[in-house]
C-alpha positions as protocol buffer text, in pm:
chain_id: "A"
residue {
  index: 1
  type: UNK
  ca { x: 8881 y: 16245 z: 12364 }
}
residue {
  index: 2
  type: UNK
  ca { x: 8999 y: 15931 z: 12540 }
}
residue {
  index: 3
  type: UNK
  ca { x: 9341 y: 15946 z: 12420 }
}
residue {
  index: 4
  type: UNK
  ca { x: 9393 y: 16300 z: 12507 }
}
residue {
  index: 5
  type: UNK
  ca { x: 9253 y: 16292 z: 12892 }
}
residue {
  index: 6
  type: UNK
  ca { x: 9458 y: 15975 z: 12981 }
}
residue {
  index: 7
  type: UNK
  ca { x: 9793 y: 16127 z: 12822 }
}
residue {
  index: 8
  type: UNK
  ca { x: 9689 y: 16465 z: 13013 }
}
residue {
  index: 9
  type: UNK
  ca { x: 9616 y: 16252 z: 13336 }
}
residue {
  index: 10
  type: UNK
  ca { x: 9856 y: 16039 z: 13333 }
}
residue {
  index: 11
  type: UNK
  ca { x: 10166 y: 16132 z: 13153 }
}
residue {
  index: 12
  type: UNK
  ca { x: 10408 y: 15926 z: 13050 }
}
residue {
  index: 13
  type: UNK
  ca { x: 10312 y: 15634 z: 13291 }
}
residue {
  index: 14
  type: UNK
  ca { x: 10165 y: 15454 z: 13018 }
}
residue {
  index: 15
  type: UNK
  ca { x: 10175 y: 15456 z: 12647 }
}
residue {
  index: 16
  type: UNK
  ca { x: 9807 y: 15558 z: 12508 }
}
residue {
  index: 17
  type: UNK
  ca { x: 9732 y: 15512 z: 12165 }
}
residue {
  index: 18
  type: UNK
  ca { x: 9359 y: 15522 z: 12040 }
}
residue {
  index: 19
  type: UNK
  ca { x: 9218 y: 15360 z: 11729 }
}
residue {
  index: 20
  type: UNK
  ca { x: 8867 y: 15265 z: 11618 }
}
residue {
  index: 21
  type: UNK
  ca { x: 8697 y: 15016 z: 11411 }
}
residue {
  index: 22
  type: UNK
  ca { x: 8720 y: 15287 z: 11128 }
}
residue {
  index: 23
  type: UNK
  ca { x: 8878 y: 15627 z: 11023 }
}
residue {
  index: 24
  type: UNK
  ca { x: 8786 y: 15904 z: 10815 }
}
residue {
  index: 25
  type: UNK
  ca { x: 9095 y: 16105 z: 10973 }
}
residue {
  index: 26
  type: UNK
  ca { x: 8918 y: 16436 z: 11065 }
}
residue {
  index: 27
  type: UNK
  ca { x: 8869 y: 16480 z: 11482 }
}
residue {
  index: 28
  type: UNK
  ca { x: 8490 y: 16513 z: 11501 }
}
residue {
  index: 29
  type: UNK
  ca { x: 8428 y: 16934 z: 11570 }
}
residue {
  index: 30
  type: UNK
  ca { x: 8226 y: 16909 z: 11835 }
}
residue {
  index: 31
  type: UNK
  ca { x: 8484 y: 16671 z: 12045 }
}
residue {
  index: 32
  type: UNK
  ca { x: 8731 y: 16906 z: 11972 }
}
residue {
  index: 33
  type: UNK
  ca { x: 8520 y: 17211 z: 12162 }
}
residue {
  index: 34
  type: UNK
  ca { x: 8378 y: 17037 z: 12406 }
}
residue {
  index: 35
  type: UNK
  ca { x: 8798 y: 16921 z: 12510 }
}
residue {
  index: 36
  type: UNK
  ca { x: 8890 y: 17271 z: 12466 }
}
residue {
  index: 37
  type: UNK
  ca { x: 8645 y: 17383 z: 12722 }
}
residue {
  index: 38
  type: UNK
  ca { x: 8898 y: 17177 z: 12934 }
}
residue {
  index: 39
  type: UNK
  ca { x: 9224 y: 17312 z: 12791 }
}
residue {
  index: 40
  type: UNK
  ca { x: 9266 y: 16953 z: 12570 }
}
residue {
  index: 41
  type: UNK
  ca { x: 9376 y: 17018 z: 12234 }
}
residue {
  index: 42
  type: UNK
  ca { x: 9233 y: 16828 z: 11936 }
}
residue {
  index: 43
  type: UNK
  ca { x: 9237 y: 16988 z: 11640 }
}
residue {
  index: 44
  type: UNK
  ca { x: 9583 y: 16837 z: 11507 }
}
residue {
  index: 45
  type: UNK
  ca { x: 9510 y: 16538 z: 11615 }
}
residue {
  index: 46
  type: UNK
  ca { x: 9363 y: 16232 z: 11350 }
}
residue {
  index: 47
  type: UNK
  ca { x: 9204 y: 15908 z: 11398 }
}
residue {
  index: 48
  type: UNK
  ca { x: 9337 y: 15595 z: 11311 }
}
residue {
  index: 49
  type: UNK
  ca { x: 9175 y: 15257 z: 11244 }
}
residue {
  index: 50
  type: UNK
  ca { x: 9257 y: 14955 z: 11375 }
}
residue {
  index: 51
  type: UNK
  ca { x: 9357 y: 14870 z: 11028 }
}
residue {
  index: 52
  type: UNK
  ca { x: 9607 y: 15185 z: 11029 }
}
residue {
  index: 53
  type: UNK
  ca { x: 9738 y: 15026 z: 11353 }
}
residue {
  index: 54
  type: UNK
  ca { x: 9825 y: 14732 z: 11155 }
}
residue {
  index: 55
  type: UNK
  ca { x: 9989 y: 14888 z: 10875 }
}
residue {
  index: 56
  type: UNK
  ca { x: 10171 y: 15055 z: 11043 }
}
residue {
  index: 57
  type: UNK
  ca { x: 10351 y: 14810 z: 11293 }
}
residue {
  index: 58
  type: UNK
  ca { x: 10125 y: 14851 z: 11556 }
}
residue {
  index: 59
  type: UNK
  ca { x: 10027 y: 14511 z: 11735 }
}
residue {
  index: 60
  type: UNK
  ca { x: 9759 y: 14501 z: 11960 }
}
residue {
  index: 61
  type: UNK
  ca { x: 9905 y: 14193 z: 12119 }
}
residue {
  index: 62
  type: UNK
  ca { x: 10197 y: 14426 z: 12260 }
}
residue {
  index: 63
  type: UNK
  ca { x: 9979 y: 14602 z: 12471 }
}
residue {
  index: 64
  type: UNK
  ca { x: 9845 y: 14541 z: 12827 }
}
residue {
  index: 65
  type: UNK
  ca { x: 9492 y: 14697 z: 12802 }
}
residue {
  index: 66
  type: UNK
  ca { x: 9294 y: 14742 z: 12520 }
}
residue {
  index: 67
  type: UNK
  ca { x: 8986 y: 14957 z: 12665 }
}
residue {
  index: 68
  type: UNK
  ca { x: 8634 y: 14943 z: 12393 }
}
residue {
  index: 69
  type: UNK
  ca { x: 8408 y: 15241 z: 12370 }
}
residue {
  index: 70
  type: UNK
  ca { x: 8181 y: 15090 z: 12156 }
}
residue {
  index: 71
  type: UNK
  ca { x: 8022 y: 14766 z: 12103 }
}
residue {
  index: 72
  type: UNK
  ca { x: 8197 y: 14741 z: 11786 }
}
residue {
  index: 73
  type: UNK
  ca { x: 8514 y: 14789 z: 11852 }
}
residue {
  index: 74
  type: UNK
  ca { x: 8490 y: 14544 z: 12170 }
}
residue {
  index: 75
  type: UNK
  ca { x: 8403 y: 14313 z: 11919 }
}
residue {
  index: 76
  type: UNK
  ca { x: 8660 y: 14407 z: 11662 }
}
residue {
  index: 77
  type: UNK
  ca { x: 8946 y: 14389 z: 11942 }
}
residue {
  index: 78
  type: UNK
  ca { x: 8790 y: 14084 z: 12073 }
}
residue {
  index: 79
  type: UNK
  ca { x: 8900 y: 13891 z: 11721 }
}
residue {
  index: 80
  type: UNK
  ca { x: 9230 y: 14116 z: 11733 }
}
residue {
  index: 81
  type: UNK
  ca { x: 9370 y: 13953 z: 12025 }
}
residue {
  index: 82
  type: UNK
  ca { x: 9174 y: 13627 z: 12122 }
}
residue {
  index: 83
  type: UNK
  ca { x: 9511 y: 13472 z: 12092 }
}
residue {
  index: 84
  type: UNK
  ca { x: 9707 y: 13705 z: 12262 }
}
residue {
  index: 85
  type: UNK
  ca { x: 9774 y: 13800 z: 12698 }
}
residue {
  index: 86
  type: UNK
  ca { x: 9537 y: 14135 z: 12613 }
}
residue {
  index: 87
  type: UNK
  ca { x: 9331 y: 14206 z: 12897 }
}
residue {
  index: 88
  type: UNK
  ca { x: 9028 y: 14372 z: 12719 }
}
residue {
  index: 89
  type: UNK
  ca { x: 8742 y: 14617 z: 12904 }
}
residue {
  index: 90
  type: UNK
  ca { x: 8467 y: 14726 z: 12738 }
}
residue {
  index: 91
  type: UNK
  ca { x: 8338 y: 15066 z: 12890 }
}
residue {
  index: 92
  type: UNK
  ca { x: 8032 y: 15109 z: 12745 }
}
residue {
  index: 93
  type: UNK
  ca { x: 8041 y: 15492 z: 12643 }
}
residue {
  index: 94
  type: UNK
  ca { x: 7744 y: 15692 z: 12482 }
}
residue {
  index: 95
  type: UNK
  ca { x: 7811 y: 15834 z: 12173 }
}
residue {
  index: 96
  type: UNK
  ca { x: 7717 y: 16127 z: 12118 }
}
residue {
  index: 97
  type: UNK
  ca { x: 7694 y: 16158 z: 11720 }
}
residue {
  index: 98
  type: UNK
  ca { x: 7406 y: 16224 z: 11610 }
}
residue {
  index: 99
  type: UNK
  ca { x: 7252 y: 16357 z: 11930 }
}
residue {
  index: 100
  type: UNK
  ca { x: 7053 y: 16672 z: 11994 }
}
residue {
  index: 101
  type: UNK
  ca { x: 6905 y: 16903 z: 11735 }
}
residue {
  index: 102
  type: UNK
  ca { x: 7083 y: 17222 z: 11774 }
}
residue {
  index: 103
  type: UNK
  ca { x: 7458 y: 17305 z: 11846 }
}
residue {
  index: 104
  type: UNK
  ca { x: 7396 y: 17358 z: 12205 }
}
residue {
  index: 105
  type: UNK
  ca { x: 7225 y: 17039 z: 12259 }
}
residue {
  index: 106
  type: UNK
  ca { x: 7514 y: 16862 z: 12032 }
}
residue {
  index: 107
  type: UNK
  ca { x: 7741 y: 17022 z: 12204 }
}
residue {
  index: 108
  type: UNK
  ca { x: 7593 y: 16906 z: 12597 }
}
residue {
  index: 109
  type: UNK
  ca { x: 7588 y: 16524 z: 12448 }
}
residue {
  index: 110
  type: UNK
  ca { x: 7945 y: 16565 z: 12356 }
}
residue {
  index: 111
  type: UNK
  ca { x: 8005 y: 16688 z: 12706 }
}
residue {
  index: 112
  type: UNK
  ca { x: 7791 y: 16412 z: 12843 }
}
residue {
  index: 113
  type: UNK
  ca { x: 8046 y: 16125 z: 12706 }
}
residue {
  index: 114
  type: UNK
  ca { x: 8382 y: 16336 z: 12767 }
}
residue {
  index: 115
  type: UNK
  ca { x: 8268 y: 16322 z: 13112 }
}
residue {
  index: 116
  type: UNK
  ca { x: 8191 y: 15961 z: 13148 }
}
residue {
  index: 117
  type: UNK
  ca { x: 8517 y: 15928 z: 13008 }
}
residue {
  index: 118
  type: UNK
  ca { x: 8693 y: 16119 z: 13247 }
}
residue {
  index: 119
  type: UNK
  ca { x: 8505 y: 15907 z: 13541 }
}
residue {
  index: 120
  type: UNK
  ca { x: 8582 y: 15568 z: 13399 }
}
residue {
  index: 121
  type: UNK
  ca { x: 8953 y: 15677 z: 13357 }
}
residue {
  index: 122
  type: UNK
  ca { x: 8953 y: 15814 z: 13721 }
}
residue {
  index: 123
  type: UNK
  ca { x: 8775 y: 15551 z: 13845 }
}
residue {
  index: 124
  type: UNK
  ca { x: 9020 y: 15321 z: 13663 }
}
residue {
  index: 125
  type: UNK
  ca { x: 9350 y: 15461 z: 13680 }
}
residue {
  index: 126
  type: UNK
  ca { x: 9338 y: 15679 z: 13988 }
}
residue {
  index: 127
  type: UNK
  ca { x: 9409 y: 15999 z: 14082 }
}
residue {
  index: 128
  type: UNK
  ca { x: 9603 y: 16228 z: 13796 }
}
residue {
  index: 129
  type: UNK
  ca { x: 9987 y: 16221 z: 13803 }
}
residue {
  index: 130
  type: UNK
  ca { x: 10003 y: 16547 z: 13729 }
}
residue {
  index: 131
  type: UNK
  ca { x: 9811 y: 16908 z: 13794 }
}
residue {
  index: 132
  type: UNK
  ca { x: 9562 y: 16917 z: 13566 }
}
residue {
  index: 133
  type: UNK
  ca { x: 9210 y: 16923 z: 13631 }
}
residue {
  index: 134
  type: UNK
  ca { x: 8920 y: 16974 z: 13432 }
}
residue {
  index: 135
  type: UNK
  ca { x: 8730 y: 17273 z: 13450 }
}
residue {
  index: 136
  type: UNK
  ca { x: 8413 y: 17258 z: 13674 }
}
């Protein structure tokens, strides 16, 4: 969800790339509604590790800002670049897996964290670069 706002914020001012401490590839269903309700498209989309990073030629040491979600992955990018100039934030986000006991309440704690996302990436970054806002 992360990945998808800034890039939709924010364009091409900055080069987003999101990874966690583990993938099983598959874009959690409920993240990808609750971004559609906002015109965000998810559904082609596939997680990546920071292990997949890695393989792939991705350094975390290249990058500016490495933001956390988690406490596990602040820890995980804390050993990842305690050598490197990586300025590191951790926002701690709720997640919503595993909240709510129908769809609709699922679905409202899914909603719940894409919207402190958006605020902490507003709050962060500033005003969007380009039209789009989220629907109301």
């Amino acid at each position: 969800m992360a990945e998808a706002m800034m890039k939709r914020l924010y364009g091409t001012d900055c080069y987003v790339q999101s990874a966690g401490v583990r993938s099983d590839r598959e874009i959690d269903g409920f993240a990808i509604a609750v971004c559609q309700e906002w015109g965000l498209e998810l559904s082609r989309h596939r997680t990546r590790s920071f292990d997949d990073m890695r393989d792939w030629g991705d350094d975390l040491s290249a990058y500016d800002l490495v933001v956390a979600l988690t406490p596990a992955s602040a820890h995980c990018v804390a050993d990842l670049t305690r050598a490197a100039a990586v300025q590191v934030e951790h926002w701690p986000i709720l997640d919503p897996t595993g909240q709510g006991e129908g769809r609709e309440e699922r679905l409202d704690a899914y909603r719940r964290t894409r919207d402190m996302i958006l605020a902490r990436l507003l709050d962060r970054f500033g005003p969007p670069r380009g039209d789009w806002a989220p629907a109301p």
